[in-house]
NUSELUM-952262 format. One record per residue (C-alpha): x negated, y, z. Coordinates in nm, 4 decimals, m for minus. Layout:
+----------+----------+----------+
:        X :        Y :        Z :
+----------+----------+----------+
:        X :        Y :        Z :
...
+----------+----------+----------+
***
This chain:
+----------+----------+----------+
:        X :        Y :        Z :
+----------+----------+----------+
:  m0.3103 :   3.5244 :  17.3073 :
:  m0.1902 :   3.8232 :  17.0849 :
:   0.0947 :   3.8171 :  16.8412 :
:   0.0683 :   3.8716 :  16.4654 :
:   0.1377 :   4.2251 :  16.5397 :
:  m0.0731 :   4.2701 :  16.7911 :
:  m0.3529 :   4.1393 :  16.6038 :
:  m0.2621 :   4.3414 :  16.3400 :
:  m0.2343 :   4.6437 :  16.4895 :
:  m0.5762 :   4.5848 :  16.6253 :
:  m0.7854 :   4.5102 :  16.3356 :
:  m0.6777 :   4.7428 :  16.1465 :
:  m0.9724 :   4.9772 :  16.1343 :
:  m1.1940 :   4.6389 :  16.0510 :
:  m0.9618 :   4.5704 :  15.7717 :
:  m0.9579 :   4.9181 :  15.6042 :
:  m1.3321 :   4.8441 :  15.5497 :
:  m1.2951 :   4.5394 :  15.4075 :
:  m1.1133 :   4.6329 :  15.1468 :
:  m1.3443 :   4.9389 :  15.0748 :
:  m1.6507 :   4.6484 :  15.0588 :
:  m1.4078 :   4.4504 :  14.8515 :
:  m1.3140 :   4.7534 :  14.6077 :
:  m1.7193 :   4.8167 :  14.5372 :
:  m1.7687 :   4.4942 :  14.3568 :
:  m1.7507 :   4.5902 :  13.9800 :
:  m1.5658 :   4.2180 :  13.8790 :
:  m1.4428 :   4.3527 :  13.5125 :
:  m1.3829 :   3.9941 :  13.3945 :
:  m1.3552 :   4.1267 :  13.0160 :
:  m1.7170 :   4.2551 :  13.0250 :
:  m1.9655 :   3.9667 :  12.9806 :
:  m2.2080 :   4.1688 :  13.1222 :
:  m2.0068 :   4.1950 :  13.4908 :
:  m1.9976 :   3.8033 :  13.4616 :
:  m2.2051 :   3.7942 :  13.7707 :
:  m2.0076 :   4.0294 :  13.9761 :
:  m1.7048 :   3.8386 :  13.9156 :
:  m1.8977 :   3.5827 :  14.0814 :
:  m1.9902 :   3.7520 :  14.3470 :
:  m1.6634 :   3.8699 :  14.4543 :
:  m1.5411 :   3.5153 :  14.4449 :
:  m1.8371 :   3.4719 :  14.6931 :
:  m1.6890 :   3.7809 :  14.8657 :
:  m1.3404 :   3.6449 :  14.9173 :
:  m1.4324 :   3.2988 :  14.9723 :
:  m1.6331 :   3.3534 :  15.2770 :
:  m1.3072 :   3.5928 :  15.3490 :
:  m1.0531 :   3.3241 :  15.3700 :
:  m1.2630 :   3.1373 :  15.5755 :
:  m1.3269 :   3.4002 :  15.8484 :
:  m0.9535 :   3.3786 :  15.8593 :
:  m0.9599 :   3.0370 :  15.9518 :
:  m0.8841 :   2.8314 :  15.6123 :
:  m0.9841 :   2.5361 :  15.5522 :
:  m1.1808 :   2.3464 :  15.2272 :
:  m1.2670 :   2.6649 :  15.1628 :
:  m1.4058 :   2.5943 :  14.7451 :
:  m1.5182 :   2.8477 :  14.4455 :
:  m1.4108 :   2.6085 :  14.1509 :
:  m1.5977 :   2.6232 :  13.8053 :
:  m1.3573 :   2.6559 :  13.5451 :
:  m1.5889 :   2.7021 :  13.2230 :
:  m1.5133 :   3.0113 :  13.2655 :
:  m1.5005 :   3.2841 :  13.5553 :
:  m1.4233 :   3.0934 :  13.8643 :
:  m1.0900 :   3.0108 :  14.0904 :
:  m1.1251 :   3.0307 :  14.4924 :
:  m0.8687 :   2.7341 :  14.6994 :
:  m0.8645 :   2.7051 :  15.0504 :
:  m0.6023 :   2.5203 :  15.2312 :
:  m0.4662 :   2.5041 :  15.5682 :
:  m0.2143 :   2.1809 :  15.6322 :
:  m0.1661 :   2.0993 :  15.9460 :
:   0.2535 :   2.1897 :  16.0089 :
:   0.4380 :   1.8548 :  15.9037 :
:   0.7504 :   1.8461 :  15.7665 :
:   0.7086 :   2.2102 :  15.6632 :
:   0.6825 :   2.3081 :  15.2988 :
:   0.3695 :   2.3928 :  15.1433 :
:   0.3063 :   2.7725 :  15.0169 :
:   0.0441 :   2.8435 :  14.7291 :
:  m0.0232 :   3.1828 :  14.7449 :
:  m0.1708 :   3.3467 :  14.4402 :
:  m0.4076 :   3.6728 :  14.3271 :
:  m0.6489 :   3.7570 :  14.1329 :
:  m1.0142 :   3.9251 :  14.2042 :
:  m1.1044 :   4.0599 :  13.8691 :
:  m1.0451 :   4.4073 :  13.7826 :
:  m0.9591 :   4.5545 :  13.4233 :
:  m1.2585 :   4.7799 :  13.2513 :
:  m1.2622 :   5.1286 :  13.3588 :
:  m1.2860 :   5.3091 :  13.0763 :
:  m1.2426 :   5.6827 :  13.0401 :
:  m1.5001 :   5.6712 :  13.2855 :
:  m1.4694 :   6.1074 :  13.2329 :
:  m1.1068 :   6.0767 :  13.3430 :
:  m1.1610 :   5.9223 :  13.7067 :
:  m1.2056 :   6.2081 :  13.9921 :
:  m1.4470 :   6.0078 :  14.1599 :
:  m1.6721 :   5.6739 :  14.0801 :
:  m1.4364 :   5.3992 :  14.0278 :
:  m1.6117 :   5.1183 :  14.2089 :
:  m1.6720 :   5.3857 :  14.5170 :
:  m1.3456 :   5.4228 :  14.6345 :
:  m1.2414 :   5.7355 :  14.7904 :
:  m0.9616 :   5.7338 :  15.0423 :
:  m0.7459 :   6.0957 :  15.0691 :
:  m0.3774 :   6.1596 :  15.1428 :
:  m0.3078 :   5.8150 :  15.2501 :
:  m0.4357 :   5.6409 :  14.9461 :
:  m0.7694 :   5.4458 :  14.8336 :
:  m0.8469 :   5.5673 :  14.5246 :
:  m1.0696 :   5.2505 :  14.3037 :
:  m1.0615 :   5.0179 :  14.0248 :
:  m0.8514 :   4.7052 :  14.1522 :
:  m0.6730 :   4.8852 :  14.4279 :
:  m0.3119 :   4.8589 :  14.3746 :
:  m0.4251 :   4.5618 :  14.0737 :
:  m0.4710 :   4.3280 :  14.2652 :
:  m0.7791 :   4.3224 :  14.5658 :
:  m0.5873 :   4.5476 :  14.7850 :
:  m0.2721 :   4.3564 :  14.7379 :
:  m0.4465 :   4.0665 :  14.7130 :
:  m0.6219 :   4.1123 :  15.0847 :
:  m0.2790 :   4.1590 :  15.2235 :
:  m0.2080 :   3.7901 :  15.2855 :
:  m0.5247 :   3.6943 :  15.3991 :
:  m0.5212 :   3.9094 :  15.6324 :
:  m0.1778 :   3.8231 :  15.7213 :
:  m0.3049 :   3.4619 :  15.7653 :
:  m0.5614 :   3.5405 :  15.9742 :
:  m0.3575 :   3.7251 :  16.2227 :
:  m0.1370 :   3.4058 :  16.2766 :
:  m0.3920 :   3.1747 :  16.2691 :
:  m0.6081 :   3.4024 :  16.4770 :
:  m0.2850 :   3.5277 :  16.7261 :
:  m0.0437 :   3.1998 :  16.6981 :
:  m0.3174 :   2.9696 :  16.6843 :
:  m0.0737 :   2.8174 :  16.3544 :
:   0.0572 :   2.8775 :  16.0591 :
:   0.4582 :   2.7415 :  16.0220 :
:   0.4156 :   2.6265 :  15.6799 :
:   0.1381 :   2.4458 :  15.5245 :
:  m0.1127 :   2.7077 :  15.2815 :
:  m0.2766 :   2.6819 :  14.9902 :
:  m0.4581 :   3.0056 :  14.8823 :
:  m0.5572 :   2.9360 :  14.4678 :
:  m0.7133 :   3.3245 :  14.3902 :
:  m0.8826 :   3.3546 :  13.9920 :
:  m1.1370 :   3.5897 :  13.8185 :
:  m0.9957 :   3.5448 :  13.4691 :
:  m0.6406 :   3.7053 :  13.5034 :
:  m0.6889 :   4.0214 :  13.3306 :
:  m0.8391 :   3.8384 :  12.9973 :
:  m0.5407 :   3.6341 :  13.0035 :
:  m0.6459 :   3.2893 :  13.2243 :
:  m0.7974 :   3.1527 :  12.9387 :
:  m0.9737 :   2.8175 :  13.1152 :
:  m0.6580 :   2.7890 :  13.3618 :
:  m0.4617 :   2.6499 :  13.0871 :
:  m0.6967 :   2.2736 :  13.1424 :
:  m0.7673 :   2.3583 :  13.4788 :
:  m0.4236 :   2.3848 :  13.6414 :
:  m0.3186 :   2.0134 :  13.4988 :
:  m0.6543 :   1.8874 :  13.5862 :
:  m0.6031 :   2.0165 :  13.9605 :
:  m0.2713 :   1.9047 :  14.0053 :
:  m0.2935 :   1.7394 :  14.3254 :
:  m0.5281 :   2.0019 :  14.5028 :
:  m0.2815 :   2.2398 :  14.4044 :
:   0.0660 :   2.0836 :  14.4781 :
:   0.3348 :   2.3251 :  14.6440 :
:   0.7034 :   2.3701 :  14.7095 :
:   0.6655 :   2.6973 :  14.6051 :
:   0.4109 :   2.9873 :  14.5153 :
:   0.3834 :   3.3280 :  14.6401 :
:   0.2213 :   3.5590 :  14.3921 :
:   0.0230 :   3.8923 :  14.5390 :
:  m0.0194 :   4.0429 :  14.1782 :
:   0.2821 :   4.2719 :  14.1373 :
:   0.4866 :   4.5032 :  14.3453 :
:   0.8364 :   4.6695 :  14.4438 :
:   1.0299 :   4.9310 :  14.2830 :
:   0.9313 :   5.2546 :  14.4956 :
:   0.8425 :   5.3325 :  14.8726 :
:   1.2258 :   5.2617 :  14.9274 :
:   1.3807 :   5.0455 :  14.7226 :
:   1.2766 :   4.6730 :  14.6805 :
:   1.2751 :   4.4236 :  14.3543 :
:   1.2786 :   4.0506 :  14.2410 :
:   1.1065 :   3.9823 :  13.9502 :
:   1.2689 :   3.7061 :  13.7831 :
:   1.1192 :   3.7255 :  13.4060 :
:   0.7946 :   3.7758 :  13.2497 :
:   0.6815 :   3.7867 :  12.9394 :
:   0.4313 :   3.5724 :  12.7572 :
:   0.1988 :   3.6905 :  12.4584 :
:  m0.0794 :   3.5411 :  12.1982 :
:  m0.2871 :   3.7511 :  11.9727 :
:  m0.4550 :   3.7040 :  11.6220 :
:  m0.7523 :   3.9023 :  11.4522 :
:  m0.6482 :   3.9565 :  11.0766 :
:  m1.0269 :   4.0523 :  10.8284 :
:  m0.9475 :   4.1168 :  10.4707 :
:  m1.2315 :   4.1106 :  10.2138 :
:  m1.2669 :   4.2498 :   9.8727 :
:  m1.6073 :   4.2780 :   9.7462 :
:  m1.9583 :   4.1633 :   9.8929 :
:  m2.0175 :   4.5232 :  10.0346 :
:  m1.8977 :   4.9073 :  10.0431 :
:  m1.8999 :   4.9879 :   9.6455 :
:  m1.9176 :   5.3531 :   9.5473 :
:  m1.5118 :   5.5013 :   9.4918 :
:  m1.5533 :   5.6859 :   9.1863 :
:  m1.7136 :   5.3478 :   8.9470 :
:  m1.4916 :   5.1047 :   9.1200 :
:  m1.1831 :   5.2350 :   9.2561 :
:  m0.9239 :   5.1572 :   9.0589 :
:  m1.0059 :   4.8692 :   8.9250 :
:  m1.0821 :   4.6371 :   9.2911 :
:  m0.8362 :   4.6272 :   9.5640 :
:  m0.9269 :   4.7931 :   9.8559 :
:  m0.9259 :   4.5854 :  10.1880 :
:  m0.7867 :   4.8611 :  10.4097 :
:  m0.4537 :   4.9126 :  10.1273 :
:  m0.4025 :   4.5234 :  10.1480 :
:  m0.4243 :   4.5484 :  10.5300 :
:  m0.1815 :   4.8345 :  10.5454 :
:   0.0450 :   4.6128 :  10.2955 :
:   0.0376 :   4.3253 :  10.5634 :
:   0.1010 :   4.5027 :  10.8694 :
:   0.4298 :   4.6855 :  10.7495 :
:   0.5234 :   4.3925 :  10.5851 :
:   0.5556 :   4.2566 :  10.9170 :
:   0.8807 :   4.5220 :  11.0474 :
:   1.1815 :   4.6355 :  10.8707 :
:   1.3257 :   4.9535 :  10.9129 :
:   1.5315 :   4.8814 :  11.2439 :
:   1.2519 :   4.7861 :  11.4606 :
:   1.3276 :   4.3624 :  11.3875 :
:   1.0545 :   4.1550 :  11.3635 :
:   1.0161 :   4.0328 :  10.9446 :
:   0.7894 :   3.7449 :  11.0409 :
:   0.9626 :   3.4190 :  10.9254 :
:   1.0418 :   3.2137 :  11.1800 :
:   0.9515 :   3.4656 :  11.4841 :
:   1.2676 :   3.4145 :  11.6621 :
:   1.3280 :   3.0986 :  11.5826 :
:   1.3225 :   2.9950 :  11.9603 :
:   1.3789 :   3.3205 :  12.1475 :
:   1.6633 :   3.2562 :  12.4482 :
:   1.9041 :   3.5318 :  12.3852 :
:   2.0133 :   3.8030 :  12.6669 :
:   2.3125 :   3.6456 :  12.8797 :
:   2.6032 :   3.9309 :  12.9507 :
:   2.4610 :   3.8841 :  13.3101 :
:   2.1430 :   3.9614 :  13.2159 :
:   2.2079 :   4.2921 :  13.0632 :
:   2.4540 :   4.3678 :  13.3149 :
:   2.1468 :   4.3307 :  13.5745 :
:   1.9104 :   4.5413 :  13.3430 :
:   2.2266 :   4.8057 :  13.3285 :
:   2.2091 :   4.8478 :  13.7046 :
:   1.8570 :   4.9317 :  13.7316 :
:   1.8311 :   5.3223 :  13.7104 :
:   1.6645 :   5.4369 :  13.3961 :
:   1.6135 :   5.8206 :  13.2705 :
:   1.5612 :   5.7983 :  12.9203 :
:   1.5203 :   6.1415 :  12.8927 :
:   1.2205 :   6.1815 :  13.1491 :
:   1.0534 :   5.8966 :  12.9718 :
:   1.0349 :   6.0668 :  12.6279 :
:   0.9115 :   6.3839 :  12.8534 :
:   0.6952 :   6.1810 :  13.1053 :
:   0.4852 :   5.9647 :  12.7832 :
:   0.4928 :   6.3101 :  12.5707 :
:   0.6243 :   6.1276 :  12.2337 :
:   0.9162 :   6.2962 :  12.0374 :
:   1.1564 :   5.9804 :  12.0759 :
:   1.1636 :   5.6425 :  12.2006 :
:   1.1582 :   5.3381 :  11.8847 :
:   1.2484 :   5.0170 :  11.9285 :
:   1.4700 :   4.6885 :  11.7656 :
:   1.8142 :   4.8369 :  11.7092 :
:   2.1109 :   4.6556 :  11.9039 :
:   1.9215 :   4.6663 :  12.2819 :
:   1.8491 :   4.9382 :  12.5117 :
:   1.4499 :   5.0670 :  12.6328 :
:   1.5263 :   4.8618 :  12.8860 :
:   1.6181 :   4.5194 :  12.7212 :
:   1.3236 :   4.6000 :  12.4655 :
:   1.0834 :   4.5578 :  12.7172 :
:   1.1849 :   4.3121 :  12.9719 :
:   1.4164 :   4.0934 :  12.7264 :
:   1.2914 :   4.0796 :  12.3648 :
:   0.9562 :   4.0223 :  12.1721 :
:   0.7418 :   4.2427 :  12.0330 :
:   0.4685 :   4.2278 :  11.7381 :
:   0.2264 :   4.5284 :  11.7976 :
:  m0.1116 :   4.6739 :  11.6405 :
:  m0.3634 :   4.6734 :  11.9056 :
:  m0.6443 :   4.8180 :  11.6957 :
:  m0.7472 :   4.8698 :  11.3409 :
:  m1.0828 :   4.9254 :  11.1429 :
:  m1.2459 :   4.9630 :  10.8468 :
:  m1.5050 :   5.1739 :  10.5850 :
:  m1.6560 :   5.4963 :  10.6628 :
:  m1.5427 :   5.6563 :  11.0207 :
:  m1.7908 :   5.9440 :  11.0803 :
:  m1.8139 :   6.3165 :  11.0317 :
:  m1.7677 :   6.4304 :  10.6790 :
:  m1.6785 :   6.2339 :  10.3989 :
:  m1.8193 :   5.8884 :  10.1855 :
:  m1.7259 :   5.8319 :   9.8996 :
:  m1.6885 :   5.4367 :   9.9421 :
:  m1.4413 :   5.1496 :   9.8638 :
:  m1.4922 :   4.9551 :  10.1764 :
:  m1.5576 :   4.5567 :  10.1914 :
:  m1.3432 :   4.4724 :  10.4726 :
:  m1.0529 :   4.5964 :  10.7218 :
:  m0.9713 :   4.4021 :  11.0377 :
:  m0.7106 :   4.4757 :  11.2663 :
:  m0.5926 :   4.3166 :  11.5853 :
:  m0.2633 :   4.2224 :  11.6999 :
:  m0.0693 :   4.0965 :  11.9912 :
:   0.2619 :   3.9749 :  12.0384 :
:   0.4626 :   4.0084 :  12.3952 :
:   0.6636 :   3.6116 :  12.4431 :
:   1.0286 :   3.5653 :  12.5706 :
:   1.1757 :   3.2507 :  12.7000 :
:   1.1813 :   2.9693 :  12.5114 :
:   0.9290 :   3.1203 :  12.2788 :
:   0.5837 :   2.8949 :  12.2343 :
:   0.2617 :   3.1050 :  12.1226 :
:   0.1167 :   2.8287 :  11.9411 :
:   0.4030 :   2.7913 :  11.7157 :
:   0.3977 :   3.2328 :  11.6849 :
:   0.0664 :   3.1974 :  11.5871 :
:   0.1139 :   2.9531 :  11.2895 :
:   0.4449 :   3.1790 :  11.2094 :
:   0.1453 :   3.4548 :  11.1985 :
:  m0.0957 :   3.2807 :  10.9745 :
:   0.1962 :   3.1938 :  10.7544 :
:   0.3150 :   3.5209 :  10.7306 :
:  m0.0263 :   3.6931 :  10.6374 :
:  m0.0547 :   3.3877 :  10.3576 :
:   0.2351 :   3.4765 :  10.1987 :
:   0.2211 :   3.8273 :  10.2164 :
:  m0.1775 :   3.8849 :  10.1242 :
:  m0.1940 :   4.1471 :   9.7857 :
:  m0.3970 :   4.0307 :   9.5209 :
:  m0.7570 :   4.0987 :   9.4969 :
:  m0.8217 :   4.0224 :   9.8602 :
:  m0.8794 :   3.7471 :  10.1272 :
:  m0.7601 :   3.7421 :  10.4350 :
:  m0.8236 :   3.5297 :  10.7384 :
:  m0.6298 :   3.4841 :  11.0387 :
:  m0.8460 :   3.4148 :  11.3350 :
:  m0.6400 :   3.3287 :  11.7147 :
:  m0.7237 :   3.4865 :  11.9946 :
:  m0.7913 :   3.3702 :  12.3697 :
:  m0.4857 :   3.5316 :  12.4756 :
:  m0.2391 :   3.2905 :  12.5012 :
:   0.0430 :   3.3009 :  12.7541 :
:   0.4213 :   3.1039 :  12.7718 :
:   0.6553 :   3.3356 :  12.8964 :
:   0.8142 :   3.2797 :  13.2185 :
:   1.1735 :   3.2574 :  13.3780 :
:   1.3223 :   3.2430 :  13.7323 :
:   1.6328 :   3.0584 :  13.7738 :
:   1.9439 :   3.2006 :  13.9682 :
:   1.9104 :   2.9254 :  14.2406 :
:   1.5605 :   2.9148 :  14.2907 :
:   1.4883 :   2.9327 :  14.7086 :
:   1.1729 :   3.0899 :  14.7075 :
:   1.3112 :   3.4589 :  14.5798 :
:   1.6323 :   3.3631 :  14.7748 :
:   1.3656 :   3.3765 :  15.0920 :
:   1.1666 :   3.6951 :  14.9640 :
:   1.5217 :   3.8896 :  14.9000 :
:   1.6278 :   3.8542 :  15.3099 :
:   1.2825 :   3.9199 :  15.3487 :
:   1.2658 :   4.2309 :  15.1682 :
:   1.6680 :   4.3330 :  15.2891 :
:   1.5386 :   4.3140 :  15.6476 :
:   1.2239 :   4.5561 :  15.5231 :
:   1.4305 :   4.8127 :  15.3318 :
:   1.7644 :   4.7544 :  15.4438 :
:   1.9135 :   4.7288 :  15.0723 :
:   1.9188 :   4.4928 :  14.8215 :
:   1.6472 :   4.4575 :  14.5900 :
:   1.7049 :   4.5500 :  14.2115 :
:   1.6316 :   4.2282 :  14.0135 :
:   1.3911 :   4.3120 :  13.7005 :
:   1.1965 :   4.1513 :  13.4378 :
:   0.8094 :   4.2880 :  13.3283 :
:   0.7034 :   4.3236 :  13.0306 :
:   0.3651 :   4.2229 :  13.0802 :
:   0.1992 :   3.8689 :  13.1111 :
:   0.0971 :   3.6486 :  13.4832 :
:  m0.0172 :   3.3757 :  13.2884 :
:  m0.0759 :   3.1681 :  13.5649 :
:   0.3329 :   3.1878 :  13.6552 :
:   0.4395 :   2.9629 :  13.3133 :
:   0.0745 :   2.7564 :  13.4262 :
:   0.2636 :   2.6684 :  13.7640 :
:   0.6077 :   2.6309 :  13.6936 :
:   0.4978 :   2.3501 :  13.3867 :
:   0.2064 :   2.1353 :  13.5341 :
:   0.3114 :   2.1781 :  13.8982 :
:   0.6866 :   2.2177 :  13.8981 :
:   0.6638 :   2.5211 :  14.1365 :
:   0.8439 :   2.8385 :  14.0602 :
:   0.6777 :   3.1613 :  14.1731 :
:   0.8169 :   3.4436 :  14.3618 :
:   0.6637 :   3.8037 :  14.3577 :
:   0.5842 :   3.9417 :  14.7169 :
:   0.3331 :   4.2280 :  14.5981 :
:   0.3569 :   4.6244 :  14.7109 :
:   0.2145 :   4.7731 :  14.4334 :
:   0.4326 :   5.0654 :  14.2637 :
:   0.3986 :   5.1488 :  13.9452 :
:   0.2970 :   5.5124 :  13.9980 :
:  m0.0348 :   5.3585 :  14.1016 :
:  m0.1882 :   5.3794 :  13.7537 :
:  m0.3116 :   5.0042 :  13.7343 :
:  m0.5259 :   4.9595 :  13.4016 :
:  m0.5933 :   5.3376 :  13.4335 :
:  m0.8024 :   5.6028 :  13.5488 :
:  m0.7652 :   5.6932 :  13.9392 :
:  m0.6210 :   5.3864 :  13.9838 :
:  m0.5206 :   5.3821 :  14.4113 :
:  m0.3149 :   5.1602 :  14.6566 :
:  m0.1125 :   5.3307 :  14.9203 :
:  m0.2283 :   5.2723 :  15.2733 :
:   0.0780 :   5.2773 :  15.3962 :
:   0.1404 :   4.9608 :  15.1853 :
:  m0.1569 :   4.7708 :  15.2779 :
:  m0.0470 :   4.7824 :  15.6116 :
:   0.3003 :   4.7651 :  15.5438 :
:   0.2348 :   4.4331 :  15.3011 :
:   0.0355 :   4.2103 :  15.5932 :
:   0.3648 :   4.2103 :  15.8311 :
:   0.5803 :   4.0951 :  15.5843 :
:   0.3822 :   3.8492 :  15.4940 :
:   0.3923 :   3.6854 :  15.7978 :
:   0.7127 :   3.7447 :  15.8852 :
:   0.7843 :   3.5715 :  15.4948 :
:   0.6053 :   3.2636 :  15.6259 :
:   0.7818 :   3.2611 :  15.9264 :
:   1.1209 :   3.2623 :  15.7476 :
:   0.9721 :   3.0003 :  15.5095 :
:   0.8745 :   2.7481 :  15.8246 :
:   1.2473 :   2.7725 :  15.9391 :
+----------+----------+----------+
***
């Protein structure tokens, strides 16, 4: 009977296309229209896992796009691992900016170039490939698995919020492995201990029952876009802070540990201005880039609309203005309660002559904080020592898992990042690509992870 690594070594070739069937699937959860491919790459990886040997193999209904569980328990005494990933992919517009077809993925100089390669199929494969090789070589796994992989994460997990309490005993773990993420380069490892969280609102302001002609009205009826302008900079100061009432109410403050850990994580300030093209970097006075992003919440504009937008010019007072905005969560920070600080704020704070109505959004995430002690990243950081041979930077994101917060409050399990990803891989972009040399790297350490776990 092979090992792992034999097995590993030998598949291979089998694997690579795999992942090239996986990448072709167009499963853009945010596009109602791809509703049915999201579907059928849940049908994809759920006859996946069980070609490598899991068990109760399920695609769940959620009311929305669907979750895939499989479990494998037969190692008593042992903990029980939930690994986690998702199968839906982001949009892929500029479609002009991609080199080649982003659902035909095109492998050159040691990278697969497709939507969802580094974010999160091809990292998301990794373990179940991984899995198969030990169930496959070992004939057992040393821990007891539960694989729980969603098609909703890049619209925010909206249905996972009633599903994850309503699953609680299908789902129960010691601990959870997540597959969405990554390290810090080629060479140097990371622990993600913080995420943040985030909730959105739609503001529409109204004036009159339609566009009314500039010259016989303006002046004398408040136009919708001037009032939504008034709003949104009513909503900063000068110095970057927040002017909603009540915003911070419940943010955890940065510990001097903390910001001693986001000190020691190498950052070029100067490249970044260069690398993004902007004149200067802008943010809430008192905190580095670097604690803006990981450690504090932010209010931003996402989008904003209104009256005449074409070639040339109309002369018109326009109706309405809408914009959209989202906020980024820290610990202990609760969107609901942001939200209602939100509609309060654009109550108050509405000129006269208008209406304005507040309208939530699906996203809606807690943010999400790893404890010093907690075992599982204790495990992933030998792990990863053994891999790189130094020790891994610990960082926050500044984007949303959703499903982390999700697992931490209605199953008591905290989740540790074991993802290869780098950030170079332009997830959420054009060209988007994995590194081979990652995919293959990613399914040893996996195993030997589990290994480490069962002892």
């Amino acid at each position: 009977m092979p090992t792992w690594g034999q097995y590993l070594e030998e598949h291979q070739p089998r694997f690579m296309e795999e992942l090239l069937d996986f990448l072709r699937i167009p499963s853009i959860s945010a596009i109602s229209a791809h509703a049915g491919d999201v579907q059928q790459a849940a049908e994809w990886v759920a006859a996946r896992v069980m070609a490598a040997g899991m068990e109760h193999v399920q695609i769940l209904p959620t009311g929305g796009h669907p979750v895939v569980y499989a479990d494998w328990l037969h190692a008593p005494g042992k903990p029980t691992v939930l690994i986690y990933g998702h199968f839906d992919v982001q949009p892929v517009d500029p479609l002009n900016l991609w080199t080649k077809p982003p659902f035909e993925p095109d492998v050159r100089d040691g990278k697969v170039y497709a939507r969802g390669a580094s974010d999160d199929k091809g990292n998301m494969l990794v373990p179940i490939l991984a899995v198969e090789a030990m169930l496959k070589g070992a004939g057992a796994l040393p821990v007891n698995l539960k694989f729980f992989f969603e098609g909703q994460e890049e619209i925010g997990s909206p249905q996972l919020g009633e599903f994850i309490p309503q699953h609680k005993e299908l789902l129960a773990c010691d601990m959870v492995l997540s597959s969405d993420g990554g390290q810090w380069s080629e060479t140097q490892p990371l622990i993600l201990v913080g995420l943040r969280g985030g909730c959105g609102v739609q503001i529409t302001v109204k004036a009159a029952r339609a566009d009314l002609h500039s010259g016989m009205y303006g002046g004398m009826v408040q136009n919708p876009i001037h009032a939504l302008a008034a709003i949104i900079a009513s909503m900063h100061d000068a110095d970057g802070h927040i002017s909603v009432a009540g915003f911070y109410d419940d943010v955890l403050p940065l510990s001097e540990l903390d910001r001693e850990r986001i000190a020691k994580v190498p950052y070029d300030e100067s490249a970044e201005i260069e690398s993004l093209e902007v004149p200067a970097l802008f943010g809430e006075a008192g905190y580095t880039a670097r604690e803006q992003t990981w450690g504090r919440p932010t209010l931003e504009v996402n989008g904003i609309w209104g009256g005449f937008q074409s070639e040339g010019i109309k002369t018109v007072l326009p109706s309405e203005a809408h914009a959209k905005i989202t906020c980024r969560l820290v610990a202990d920070q609760d969107p609901s309660r942001v939200v209602e600080c939100l509609l309060a704020h654009v109550k108050a704070n509405t000129p006269p002559g208008v209406t304005a109505t507040v309208t939530p959004l699906a996203f809606r995430a807690f943010p999400y904080l790893v404890p010093e002690e907690e075992p599982g990243n204790a495990a992933v950081r030998e792990v990863l020592v053994e891999m790189y041979g130094k020790e891994p930077f610990y960082v926050r994101s500044g984007g949303s898992i959703p499903v982390c917060s999700l697992f931490q409050r209605h199953l008591g399990a905290y989740t540790a990042n074991f993802a290869f990803g780098i950030e170079d891989e332009g997830a959420h972009s054009p060209d988007e690509f994995f590194r081979l040399s990652s995919f293959r790297k990613g399914q040893g350490a996996y195993c030997t992870l589990l290994e480490r776990l069962g002892r």
